[in-house]
C-alpha positions in Angstrom: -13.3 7.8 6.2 -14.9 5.3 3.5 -14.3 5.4 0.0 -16.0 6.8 -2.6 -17.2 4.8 -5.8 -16.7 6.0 -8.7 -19.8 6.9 -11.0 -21.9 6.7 -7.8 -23.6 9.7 -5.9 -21.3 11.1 -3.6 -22.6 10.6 -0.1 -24.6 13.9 1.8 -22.8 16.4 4.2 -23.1 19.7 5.7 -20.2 22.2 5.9 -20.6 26.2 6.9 -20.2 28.3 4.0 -18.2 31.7 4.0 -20.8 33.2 6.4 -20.8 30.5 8.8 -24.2 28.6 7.5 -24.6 25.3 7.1 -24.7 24.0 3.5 -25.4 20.4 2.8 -24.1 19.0 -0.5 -28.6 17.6 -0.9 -29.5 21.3 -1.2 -28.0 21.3 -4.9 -29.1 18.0 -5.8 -30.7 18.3 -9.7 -29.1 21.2 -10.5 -26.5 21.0 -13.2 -23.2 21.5 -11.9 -21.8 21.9 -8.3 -18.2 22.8 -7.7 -16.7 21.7 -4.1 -13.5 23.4 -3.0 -11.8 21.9 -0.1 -8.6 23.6 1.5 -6.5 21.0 3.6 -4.4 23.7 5.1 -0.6 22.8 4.6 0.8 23.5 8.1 
């Protein structure tokens, strides 16, 4: 996976939301303030 920059735009994906749908992180572009939650399962 590449790294990030800091104080750069994060790069664009797509992950399903609760229902299933796709959701890319360019849908909330402009708005304010987007939370991301990401759950790396501890196995």
């Amino acid at each position: 996976m590449p790294r990030v920059s800091l104080d750069q735009p994060a790069p664009d994906f797509t992950l399903a939301d609760y229902r299933g749908e796709p959701v890319s992180l360019s849908q909330f572009r402009g708005q304010q303030h987007v939370l991301l939650v990401f759950n790396r399962g501890f196995v």
